[in-house]
N, C-alpha and C positions, 0 to 999 in steps of 0.2 A: 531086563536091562535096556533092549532094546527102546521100550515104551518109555523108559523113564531117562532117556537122552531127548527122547522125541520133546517129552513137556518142557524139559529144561530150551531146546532149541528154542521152541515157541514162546517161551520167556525171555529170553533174549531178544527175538524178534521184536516183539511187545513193549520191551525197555525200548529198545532203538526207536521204534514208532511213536512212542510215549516222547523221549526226547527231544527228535527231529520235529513234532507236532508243537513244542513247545518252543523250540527253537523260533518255529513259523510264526510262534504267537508272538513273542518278545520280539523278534524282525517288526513285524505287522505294530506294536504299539511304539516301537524307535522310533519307525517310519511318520509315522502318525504322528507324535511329539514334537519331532524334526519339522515335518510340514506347520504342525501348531506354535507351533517359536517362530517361524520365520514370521508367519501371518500374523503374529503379533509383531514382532519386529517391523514389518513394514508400515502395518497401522499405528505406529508409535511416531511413525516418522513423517511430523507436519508441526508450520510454523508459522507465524507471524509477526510483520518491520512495519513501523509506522514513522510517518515523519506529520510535524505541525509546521513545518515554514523554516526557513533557513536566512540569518541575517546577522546584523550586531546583538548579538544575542549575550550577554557580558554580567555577570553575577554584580558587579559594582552597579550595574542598573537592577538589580531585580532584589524588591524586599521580601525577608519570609513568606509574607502572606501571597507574594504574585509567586514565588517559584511553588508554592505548597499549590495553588491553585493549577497551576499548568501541569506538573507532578502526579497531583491525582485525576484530571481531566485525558490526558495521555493514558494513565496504567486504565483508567475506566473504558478508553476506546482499546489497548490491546487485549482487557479482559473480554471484552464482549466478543471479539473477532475470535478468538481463542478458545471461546465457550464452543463455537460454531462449530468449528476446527474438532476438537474433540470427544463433541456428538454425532460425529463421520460427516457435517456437513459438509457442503462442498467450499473451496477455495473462493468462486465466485459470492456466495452468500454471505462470507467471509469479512469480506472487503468493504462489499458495501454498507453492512451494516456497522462496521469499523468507521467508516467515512461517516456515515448517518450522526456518531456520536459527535464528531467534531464538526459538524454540519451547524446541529443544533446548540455548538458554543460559540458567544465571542470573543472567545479568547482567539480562534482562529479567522483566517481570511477567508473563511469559507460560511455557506448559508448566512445565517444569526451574525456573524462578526463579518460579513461581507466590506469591501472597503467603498470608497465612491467614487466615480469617473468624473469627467470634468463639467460635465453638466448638473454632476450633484445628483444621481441615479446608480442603482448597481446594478452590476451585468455579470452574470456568475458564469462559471462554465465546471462541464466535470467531463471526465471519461471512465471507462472501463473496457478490459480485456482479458479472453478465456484465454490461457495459454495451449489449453486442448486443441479448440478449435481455430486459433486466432480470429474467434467472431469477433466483435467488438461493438461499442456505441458510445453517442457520444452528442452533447447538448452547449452549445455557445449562447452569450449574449441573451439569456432568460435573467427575469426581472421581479418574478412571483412565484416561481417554483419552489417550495419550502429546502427539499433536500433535491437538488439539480441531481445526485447520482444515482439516484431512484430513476427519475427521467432518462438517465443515458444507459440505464440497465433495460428499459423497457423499449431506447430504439434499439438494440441491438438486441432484443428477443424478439419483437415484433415490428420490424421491418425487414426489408434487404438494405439498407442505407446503415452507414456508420455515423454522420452526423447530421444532426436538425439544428438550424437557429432561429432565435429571435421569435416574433412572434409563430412562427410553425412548428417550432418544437413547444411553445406553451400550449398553443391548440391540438396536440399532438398528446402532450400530458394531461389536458385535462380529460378529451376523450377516450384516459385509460384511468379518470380517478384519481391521478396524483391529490398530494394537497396544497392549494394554493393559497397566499398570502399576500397583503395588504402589503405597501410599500413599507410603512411605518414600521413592519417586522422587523424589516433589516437595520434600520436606522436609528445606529449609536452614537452618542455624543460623541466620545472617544474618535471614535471613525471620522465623524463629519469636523471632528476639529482639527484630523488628520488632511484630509481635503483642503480645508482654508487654511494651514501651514503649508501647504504643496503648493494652492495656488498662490502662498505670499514669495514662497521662495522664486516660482518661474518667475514674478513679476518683477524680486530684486534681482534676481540670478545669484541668489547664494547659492553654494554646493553643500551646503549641509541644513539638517535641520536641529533645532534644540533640545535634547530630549528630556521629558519631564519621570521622573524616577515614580513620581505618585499615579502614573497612569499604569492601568494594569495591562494593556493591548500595547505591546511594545510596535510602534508604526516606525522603526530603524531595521525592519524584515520582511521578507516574503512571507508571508503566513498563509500561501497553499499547503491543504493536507492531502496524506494518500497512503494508502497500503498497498501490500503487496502479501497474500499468503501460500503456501501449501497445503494441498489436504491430503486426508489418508492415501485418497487415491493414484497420489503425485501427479495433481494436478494443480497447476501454477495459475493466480488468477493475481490485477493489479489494477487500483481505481485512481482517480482522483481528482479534488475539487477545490474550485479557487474564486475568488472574488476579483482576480486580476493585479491590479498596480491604481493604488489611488493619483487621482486628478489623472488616468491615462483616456485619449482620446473616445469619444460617444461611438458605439461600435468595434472596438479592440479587441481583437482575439490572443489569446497569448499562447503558449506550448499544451497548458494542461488538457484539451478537449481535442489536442490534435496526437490522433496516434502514430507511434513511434518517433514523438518528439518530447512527449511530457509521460505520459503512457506506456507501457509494452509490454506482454507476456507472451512466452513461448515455452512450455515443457521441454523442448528441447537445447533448452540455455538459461532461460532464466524470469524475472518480472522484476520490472522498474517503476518507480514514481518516482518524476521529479519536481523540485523546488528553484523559482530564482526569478533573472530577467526575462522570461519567456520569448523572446525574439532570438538570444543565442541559443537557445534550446531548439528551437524551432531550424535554425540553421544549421547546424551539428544534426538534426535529426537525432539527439543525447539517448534518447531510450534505445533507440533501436540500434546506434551505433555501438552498443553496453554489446547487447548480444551479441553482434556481429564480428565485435573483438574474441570474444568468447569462445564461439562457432569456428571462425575462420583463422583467430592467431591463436589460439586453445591459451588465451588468458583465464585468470581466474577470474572473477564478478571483480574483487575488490580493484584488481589491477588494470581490470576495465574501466573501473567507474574512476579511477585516478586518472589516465587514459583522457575520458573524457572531459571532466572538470578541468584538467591541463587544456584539452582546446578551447573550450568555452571563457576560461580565465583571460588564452592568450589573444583571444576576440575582443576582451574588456566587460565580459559578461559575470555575475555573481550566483552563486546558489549552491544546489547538493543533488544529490540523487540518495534513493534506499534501493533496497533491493534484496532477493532471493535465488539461490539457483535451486535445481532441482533434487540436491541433497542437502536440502534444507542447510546452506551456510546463507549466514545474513552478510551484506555488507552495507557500508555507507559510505559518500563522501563528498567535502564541501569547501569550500573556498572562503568561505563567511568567519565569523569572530563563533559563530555556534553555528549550529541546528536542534528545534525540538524532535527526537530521534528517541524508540524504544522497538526492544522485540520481546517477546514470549516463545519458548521451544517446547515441545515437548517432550525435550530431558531437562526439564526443571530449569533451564536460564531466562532470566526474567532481568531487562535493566532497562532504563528510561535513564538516558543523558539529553545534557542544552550546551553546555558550554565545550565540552574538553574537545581538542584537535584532533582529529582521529590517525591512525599509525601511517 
């Protein structure tokens, strides 16, 4: 009797050990799970806002074929940022290759659709900024640079300087390889007929110019482009590139190539690009002032960037800002009749707008 409590005890035992062991393992594979959902969870969570220029932007000016054409030129530059984006690239590589695409179109004021100064030349300028690191870089008043935010991506890895002009930043680029082009590159009818309406207006002093519906480069805009993305890593990066303000003076710098006035990324608030008159941007300091509302009034982006547009308006200045913060909400906002303005999420939101007001 005695022996045969003992085995039964030891079966007892045995279940409880069996149990308790098993319990450890289900604990152990929760746990696991748990950890493996967040890790996706987080790496799900990156995004991409792009803007093409901000101005009289007005569906009663744009025929099928121009809005089909800036529609799919726009979804082609948030596709390719977005491709980056969700092969764990970084935010930085992001951007710039976003910019690259509207670099190499003219439909925008950038690279290829560059506009002309009043000597009849184009003077581009771009920037870029890590929100990690707030490194940055940043290239004025280049003449041959094919894609100027290649160049400003390359002073800010390989120098200690944030910006190079003119001729020192082309001998800067070419000593790293960039690719350069022939003036002719840039130079579109469209554009240079933009130039001799600008300079017939300064000469009569009209305040407006005519606008012809059969041109596809609508010249009643700022047509600076620029992104701003997140990558898996929640890390905020923001570029961008402009051809300036046609017939504006030989040597003119405007906001986009100066940071934290056209420019700004910081992880710890948010990243900007902006669009417009570049001299009010430039005095608001608009990008960096985005954040600092952010940071220090604990606004959100959008009521930031409302915020700022409201000073720059009440200055007499025109344009938009885009933007990100660091959980991935987009905003925008602009004072103009439109902006060309799209983002990509990745929870499936994908929209490209030009005309509508925003809220």
């Amino acid at each position: 009797m005695k022996s045969q409590n003992l085995k039964l005890l030891g079966l007892v035992l045995l279940l409880i050990l069996f149990i308790n062991c098993k319990k450890d393992q289900n604990t152990e594979f929760e746990t696991k799970s748990s950890k493996l959902e967040t890790s996706e969870s987080i790496e799900k969570h990156f995004a991409i806002v792009i803007h093409g220029g901000a101005g009289t932007i007005k569906k009663a000016n744009m025929t099928p074929k121009q809005e089909k054409a800036y529609r799919e030129k726009l979804q082609e530059a948030l596709n390719v940022g977005y491709a980056v984006l969700e092969k764990g690239g970084t935010s930085l590589e992001a951007v710039q290759k976003t910019v690259n695409v509207m670099e190499d179109s003219p439909l925008f004021n950038a690279g290829k659709g560059a506009v002309f100064n009043s000597v009849g030349k184009n003077e581009l300028d771009a920037s870029i900024m890590d929100g990690k690191t707030l490194n940055s870089g940043a290239v004025a008043g280049v003449s041959h640079i094919k894609n100027p935010i290649n160049a400003a991506r390359i002073v800010m890895d390989s120098t200690r300087h944030v910006l190079l002009s003119g001729k020192g930043a082309e001998d800067f680029a070419k000593q790293h390889g960039l690719t350069f082009v022939d003036d002719k590159y840039f130079h579109t009818e469209k554009r240079y007929n933009q130039l001799l309406k600008a300079q017939e207006k300064d000469k009569v002093q009209l305040d407006h110019t005519a606008f012809n519906t059969n041109e596809l480069i609508d010249d009643h805009k700022y047509g600076t482009v620029g992104a701003v993305a997140l990558d898996k890593n929640g890390n905020i990066a923001a570029a961008t590139s402009t051809g300036g303000m046609t017939n504006k003076k030989y040597g003119r710098i405007g906001d986009s190539p100066i940071i934290g006035a056209g420019t700004y990324a910081n992880n710890i608030t948010c990243g900007v690009s902006c669009t417009g008159t570049g001299e009010y941007f430039i005095r608001t300091l608009a990008a960096h002032e985005a954040s600092n509302l952010m940071q220090y009034k604990n606004l959100s982006l959008q009521e930031s960037f409302k915020n700022v547009i409201g000073q720059i308006g009440d200055l007499g200045g025109d344009g938009g800002m885009i933007g990100l913060d660091n959980e991935a909400n987009i905003a925008w906002y602009f004072n103009t009749e439109g902006m060309y303005r799209g983002y990509k999420k990745s929870n499936g939101e994908n929209v490209v707008h030009f005309y509508e007001k925003q809220n």
